[in-house]
PDB file of N, CA, C, O and CB in Angstrom:
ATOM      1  N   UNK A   1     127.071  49.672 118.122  1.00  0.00           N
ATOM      2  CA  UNK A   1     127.417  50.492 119.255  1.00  0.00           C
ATOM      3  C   UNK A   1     128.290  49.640 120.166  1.00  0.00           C
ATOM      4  O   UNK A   1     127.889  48.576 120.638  1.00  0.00           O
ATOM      5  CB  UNK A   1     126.143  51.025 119.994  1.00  0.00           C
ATOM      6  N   UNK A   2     129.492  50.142 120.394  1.00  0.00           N
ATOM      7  CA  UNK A   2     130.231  49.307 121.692  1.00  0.00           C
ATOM      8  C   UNK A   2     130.487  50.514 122.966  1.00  0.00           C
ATOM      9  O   UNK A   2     130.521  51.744 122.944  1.00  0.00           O
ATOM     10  CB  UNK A   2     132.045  48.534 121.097  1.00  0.00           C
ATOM     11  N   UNK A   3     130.610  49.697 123.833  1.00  0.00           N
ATOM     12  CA  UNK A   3     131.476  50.340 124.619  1.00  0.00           C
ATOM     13  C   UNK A   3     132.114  49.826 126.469  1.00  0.00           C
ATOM     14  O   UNK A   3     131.482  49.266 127.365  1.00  0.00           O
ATOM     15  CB  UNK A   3     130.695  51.624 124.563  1.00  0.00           C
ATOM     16  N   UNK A   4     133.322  50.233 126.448  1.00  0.00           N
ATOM     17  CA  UNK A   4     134.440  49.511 127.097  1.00  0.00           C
ATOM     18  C   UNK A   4     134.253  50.282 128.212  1.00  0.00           C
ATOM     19  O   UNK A   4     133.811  51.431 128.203  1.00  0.00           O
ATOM     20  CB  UNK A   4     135.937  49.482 126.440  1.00  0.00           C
ATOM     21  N   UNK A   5     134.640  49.553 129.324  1.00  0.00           N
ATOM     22  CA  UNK A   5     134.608  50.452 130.701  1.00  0.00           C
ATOM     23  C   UNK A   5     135.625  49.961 131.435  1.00  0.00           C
ATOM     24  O   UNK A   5     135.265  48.898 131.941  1.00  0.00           O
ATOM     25  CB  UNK A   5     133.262  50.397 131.609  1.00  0.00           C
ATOM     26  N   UNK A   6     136.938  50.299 131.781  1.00  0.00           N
ATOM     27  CA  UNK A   6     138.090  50.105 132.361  1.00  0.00           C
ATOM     28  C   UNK A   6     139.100  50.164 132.137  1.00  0.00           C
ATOM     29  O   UNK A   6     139.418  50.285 130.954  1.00  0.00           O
ATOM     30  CB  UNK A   6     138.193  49.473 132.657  1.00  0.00           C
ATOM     31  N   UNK A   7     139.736  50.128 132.781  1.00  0.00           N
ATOM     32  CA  UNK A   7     141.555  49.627 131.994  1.00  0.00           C
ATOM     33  C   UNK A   7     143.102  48.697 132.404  1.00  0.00           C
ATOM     34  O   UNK A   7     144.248  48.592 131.969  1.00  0.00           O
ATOM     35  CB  UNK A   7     142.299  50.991 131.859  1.00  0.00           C
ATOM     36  N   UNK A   8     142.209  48.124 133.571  1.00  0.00           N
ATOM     37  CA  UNK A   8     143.055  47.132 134.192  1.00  0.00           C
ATOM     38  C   UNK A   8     142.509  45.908 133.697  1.00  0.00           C
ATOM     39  O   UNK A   8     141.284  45.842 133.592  1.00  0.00           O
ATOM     40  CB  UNK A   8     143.101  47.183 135.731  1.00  0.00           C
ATOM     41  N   UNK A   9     143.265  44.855 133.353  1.00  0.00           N
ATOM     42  CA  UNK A   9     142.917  43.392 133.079  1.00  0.00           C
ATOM     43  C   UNK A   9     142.355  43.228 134.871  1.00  0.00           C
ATOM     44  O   UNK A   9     142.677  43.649 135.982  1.00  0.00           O
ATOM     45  CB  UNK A   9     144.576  42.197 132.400  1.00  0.00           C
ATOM     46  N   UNK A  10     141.156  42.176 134.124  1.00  0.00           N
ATOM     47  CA  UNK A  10     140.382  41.870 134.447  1.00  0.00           C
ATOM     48  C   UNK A  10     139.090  43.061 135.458  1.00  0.00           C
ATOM     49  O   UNK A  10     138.416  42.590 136.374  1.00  0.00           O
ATOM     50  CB  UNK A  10     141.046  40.838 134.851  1.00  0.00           C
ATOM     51  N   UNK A  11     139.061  43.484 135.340  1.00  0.00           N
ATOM     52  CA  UNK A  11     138.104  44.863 135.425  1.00  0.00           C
ATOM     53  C   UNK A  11     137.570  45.394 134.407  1.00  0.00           C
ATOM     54  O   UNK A  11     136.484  45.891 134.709  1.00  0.00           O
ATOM     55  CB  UNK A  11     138.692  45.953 135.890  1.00  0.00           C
ATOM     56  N   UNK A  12     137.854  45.527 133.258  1.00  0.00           N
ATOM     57  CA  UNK A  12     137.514  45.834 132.046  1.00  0.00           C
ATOM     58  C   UNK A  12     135.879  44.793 131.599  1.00  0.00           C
ATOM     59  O   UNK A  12     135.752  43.581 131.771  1.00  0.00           O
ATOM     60  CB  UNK A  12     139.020  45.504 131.100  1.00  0.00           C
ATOM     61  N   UNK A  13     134.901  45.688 131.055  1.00  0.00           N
ATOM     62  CA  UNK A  13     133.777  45.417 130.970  1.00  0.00           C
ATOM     63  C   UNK A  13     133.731  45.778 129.352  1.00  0.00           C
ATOM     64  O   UNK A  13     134.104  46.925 129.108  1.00  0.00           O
ATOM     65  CB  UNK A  13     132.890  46.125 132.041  1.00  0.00           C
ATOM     66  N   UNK A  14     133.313  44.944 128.152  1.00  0.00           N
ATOM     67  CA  UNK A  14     132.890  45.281 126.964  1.00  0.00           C
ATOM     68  C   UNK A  14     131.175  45.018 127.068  1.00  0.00           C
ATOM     69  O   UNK A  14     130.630  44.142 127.738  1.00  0.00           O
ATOM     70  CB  UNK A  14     133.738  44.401 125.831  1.00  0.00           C
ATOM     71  N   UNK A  15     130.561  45.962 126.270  1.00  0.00           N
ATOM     72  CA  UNK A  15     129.369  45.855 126.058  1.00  0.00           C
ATOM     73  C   UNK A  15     129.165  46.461 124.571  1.00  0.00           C
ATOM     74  O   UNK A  15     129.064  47.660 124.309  1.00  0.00           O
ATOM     75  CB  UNK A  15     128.634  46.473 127.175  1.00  0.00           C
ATOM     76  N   UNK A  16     129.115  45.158 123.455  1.00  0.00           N
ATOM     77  CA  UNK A  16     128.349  45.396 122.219  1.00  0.00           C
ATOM     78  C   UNK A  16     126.919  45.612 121.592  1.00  0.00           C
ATOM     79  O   UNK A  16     125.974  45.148 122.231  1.00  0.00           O
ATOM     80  CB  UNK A  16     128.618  44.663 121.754  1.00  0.00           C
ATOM     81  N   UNK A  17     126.756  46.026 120.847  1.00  0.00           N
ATOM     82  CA  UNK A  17     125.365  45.610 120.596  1.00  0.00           C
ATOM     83  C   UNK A  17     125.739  46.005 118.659  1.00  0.00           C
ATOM     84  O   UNK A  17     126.190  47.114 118.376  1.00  0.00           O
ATOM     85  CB  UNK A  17     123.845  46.785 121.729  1.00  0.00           C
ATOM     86  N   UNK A  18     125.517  45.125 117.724  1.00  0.00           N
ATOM     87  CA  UNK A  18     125.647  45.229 116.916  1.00  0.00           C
ATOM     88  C   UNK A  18     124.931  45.920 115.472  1.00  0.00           C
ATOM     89  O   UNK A  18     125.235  46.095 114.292  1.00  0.00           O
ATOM     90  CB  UNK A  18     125.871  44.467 117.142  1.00  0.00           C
ATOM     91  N   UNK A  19     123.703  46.197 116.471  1.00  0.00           N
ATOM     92  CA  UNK A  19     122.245  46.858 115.317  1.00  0.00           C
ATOM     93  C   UNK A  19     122.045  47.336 116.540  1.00  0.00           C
ATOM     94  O   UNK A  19     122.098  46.799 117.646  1.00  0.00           O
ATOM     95  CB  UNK A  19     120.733  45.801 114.330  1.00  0.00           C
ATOM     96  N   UNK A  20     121.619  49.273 115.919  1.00  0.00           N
ATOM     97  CA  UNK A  20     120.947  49.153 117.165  1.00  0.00           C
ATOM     98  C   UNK A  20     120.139  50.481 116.571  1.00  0.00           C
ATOM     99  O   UNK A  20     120.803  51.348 116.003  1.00  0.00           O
ATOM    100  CB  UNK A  20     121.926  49.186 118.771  1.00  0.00           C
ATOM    101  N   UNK A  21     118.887  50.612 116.691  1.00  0.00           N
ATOM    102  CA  UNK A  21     117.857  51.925 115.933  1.00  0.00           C
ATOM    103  C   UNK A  21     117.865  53.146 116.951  1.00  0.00           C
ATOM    104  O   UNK A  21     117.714  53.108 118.172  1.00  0.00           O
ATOM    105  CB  UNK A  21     115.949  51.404 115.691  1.00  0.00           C
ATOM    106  N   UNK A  22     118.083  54.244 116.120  1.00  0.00           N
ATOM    107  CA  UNK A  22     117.742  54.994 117.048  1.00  0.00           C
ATOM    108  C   UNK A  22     116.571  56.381 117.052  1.00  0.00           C
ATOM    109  O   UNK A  22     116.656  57.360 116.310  1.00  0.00           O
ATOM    110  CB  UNK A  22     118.931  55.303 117.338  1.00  0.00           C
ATOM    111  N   UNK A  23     115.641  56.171 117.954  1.00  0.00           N
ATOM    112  CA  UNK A  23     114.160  56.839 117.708  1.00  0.00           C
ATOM    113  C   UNK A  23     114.557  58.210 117.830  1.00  0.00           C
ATOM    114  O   UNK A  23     115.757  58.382 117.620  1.00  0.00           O
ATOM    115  CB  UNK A  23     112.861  56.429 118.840  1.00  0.00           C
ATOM    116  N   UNK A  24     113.877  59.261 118.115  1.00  0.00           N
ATOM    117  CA  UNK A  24     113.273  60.580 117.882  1.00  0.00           C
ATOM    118  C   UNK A  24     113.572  61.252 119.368  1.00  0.00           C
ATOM    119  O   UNK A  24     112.803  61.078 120.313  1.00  0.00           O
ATOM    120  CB  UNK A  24     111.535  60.484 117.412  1.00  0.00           C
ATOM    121  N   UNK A  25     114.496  61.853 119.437  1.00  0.00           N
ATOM    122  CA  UNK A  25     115.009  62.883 120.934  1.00  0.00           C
ATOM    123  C   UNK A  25     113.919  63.634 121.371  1.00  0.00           C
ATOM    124  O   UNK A  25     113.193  64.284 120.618  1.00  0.00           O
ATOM    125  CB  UNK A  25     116.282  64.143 120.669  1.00  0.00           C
ATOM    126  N   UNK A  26     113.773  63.537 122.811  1.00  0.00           N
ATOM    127  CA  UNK A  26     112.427  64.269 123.274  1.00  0.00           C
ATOM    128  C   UNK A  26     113.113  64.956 124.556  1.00  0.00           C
ATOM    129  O   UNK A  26     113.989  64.522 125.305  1.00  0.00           O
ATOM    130  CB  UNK A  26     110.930  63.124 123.674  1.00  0.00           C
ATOM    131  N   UNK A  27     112.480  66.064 124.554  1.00  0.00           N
ATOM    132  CA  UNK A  27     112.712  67.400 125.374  1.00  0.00           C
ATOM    133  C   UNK A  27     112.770  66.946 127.153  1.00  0.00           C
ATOM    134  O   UNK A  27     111.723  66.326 127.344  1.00  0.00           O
ATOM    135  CB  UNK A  27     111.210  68.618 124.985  1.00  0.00           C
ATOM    136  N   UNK A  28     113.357  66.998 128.127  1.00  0.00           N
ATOM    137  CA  UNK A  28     112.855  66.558 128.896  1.00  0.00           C
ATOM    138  C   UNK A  28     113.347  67.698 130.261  1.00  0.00           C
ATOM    139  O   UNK A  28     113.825  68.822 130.104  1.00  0.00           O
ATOM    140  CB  UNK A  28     113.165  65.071 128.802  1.00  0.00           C
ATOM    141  N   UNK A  29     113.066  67.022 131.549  1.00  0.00           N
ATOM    142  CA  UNK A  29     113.753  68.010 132.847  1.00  0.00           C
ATOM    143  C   UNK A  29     113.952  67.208 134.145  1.00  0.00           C
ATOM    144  O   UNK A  29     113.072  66.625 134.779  1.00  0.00           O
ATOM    145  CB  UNK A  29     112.681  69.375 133.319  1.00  0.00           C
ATOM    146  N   UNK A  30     114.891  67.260 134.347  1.00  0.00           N
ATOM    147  CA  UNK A  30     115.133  66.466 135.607  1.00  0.00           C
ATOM    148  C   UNK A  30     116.008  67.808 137.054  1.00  0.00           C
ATOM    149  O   UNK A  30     116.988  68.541 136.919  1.00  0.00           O
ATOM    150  CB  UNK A  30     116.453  64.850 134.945  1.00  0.00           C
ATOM    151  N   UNK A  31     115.353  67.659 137.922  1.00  0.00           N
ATOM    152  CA  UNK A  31     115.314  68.847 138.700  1.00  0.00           C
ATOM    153  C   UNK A  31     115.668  69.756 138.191  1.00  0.00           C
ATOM    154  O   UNK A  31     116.849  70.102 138.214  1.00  0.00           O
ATOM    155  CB  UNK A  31     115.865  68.881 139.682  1.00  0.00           C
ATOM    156  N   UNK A  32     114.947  70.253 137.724  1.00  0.00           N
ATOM    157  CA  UNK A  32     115.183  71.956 137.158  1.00  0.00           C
ATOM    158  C   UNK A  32     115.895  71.647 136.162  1.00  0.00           C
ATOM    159  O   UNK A  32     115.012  71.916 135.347  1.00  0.00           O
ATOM    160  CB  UNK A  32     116.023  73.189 138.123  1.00  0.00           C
ATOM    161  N   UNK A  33     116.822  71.277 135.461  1.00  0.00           N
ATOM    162  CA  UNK A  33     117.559  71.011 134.482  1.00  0.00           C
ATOM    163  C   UNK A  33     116.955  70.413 132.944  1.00  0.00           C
ATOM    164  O   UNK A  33     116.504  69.314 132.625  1.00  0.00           O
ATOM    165  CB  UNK A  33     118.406  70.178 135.107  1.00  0.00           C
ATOM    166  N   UNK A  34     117.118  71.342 132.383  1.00  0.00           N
ATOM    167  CA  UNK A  34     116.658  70.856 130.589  1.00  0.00           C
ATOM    168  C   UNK A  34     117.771  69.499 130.240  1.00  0.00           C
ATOM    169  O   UNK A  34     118.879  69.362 130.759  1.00  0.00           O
ATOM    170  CB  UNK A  34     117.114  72.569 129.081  1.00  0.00           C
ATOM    171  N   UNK A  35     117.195  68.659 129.320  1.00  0.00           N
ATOM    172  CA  UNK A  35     118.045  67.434 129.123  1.00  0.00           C
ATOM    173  C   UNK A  35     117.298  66.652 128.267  1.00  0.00           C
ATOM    174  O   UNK A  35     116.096  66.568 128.519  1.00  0.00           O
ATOM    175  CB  UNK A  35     118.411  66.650 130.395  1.00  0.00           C
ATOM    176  N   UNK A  36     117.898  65.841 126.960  1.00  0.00           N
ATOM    177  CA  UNK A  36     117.282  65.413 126.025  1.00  0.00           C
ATOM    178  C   UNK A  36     117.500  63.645 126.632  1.00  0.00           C
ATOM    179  O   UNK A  36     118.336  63.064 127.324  1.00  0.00           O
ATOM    180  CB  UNK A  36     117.928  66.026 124.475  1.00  0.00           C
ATOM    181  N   UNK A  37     116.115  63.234 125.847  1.00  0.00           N
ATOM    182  CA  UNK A  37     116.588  61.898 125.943  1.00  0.00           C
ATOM    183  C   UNK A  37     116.753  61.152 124.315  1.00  0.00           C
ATOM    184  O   UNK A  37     116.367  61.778 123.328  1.00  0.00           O
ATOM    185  CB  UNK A  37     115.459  61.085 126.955  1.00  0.00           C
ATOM    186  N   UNK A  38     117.227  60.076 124.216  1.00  0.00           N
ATOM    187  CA  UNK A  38     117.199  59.345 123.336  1.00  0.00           C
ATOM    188  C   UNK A  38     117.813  58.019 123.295  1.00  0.00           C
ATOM    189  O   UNK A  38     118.937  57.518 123.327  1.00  0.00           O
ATOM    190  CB  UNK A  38     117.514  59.962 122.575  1.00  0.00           C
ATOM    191  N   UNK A  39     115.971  57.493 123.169  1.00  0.00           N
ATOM    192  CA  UNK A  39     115.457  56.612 122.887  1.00  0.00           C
ATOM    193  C   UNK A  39     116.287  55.227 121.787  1.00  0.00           C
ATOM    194  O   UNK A  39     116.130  55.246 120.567  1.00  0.00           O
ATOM    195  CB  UNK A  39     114.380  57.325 122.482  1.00  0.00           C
ATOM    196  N   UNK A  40     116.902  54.426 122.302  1.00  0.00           N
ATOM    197  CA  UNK A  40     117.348  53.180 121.612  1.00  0.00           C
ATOM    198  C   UNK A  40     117.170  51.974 121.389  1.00  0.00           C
ATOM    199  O   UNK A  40     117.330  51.548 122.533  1.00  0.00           O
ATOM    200  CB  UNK A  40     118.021  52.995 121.784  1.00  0.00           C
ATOM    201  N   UNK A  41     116.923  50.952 120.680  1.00  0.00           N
ATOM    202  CA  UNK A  41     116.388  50.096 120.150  1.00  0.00           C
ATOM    203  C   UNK A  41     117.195  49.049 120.009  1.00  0.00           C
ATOM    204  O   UNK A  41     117.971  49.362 119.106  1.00  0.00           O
ATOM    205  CB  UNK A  41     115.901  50.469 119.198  1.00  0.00           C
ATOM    206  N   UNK A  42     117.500  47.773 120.468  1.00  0.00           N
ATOM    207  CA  UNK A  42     118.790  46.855 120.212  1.00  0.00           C
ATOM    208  C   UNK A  42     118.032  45.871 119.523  1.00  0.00           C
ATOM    209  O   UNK A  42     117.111  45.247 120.050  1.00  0.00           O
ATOM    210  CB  UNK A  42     119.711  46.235 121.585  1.00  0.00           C
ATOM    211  N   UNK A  43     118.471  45.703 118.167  1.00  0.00           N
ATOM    212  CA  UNK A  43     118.106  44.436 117.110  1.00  0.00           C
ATOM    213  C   UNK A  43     119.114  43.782 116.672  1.00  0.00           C
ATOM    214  O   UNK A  43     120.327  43.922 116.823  1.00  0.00           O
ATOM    215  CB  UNK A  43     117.433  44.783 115.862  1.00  0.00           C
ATOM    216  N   UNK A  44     118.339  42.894 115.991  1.00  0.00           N
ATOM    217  CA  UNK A  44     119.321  41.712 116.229  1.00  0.00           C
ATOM    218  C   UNK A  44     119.879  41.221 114.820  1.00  0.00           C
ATOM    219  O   UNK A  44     119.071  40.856 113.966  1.00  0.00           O
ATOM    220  CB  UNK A  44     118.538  40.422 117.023  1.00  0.00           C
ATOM    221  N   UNK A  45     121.516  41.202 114.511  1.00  0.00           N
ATOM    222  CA  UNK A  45     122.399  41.007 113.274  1.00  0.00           C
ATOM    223  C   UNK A  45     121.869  40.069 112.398  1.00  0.00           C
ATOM    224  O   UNK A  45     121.224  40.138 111.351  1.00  0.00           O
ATOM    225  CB  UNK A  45     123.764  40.569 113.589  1.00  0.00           C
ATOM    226  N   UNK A  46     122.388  39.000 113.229  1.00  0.00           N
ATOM    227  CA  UNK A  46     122.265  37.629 112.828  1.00  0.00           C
ATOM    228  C   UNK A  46     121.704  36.640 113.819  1.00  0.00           C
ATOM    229  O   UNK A  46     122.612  35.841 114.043  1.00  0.00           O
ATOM    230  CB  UNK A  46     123.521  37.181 112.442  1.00  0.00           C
ATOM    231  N   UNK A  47     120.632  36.320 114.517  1.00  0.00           N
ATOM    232  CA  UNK A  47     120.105  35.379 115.115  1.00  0.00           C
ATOM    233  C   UNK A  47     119.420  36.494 116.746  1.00  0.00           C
ATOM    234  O   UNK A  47     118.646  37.436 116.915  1.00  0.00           O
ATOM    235  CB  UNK A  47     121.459  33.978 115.291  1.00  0.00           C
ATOM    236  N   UNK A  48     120.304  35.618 117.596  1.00  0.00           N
ATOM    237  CA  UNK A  48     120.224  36.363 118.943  1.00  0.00           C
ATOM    238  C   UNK A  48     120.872  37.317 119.371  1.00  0.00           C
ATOM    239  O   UNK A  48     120.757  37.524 120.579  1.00  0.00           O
ATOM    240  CB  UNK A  48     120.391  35.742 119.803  1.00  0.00           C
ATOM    241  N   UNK A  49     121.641  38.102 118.692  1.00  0.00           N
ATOM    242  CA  UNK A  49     122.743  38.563 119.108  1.00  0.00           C
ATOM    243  C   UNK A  49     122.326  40.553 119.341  1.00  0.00           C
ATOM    244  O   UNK A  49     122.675  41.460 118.585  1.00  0.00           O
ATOM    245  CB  UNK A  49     124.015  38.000 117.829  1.00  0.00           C
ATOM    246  N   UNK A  50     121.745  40.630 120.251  1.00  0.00           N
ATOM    247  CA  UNK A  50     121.134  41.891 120.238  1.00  0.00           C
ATOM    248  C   UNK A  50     122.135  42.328 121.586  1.00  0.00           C
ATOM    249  O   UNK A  50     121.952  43.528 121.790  1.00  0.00           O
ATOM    250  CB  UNK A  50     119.251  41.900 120.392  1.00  0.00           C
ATOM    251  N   UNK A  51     122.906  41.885 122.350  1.00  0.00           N
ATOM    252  CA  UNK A  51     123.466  42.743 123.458  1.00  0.00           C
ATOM    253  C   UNK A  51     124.670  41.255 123.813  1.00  0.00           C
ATOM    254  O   UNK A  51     124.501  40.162 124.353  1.00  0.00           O
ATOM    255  CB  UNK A  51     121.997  43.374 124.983  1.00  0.00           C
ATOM    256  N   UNK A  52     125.768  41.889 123.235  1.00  0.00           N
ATOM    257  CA  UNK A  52     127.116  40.866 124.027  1.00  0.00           C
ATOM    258  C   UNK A  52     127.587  41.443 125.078  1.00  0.00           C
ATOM    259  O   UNK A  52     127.139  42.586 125.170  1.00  0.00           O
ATOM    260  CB  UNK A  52     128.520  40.582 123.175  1.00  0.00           C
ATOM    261  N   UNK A  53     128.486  41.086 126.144  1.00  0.00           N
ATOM    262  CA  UNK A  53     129.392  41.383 127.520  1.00  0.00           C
ATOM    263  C   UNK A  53     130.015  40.706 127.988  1.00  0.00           C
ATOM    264  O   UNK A  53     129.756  39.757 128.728  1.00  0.00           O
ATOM    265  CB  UNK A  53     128.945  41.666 128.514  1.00  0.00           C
ATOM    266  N   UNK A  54     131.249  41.231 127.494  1.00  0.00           N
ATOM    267  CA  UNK A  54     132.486  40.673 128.001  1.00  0.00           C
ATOM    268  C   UNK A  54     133.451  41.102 129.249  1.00  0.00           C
ATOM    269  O   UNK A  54     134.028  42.170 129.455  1.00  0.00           O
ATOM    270  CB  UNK A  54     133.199  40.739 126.992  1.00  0.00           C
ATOM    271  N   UNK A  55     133.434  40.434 129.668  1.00  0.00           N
ATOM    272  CA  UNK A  55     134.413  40.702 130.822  1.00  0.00           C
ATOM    273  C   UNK A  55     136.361  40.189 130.598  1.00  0.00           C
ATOM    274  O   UNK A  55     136.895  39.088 130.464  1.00  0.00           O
ATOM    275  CB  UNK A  55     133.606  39.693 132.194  1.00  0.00           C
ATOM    276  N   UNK A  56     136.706  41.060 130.631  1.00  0.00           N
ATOM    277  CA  UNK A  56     137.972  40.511 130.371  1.00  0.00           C
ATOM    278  C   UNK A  56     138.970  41.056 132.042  1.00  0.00           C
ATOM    279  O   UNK A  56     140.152  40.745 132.184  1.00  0.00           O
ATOM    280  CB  UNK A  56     138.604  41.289 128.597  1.00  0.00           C
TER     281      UNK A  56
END
C-alpha cells in the first residue's frame, strides 16, 4: 500500500507500507450516517520494515 500527499517539492509526504492484511469490513454509524470500516494490519517484508515516510 503507498500513498503520496502533495505536489510541491518539499511538501510532498510518501507513506509505504509494504505487506499489509486486510481483516473483515464491519457495519458502522457515525452521526446518523451508515459507513463501513476496514480494519488493516501492517506486517513486515523483510525485517522492520512495516511503515516507511518520506518526506521529499
Amino acid at each position: 500500500m503507498s500513498l503520496i500527499h502533495g505536489t510541491i517539492a518539499g511538501n510532498i509526504v510518501e507513506v509505504i507500507n509494504p505487506a499489509v492484511e486486510v481483516g473483515e469490513p464491519t457495519l458502522g454509524q457515525t452521526n446518523n450516517i451508515a459507513n463501513y470500516s476496514l480494519p488493516l494490519d501492517l506486517c513486515p517484508d523483510a525485517g522492520r520494515d512495516e511503515m516507511q515516510i518520506i518526506v521529499r
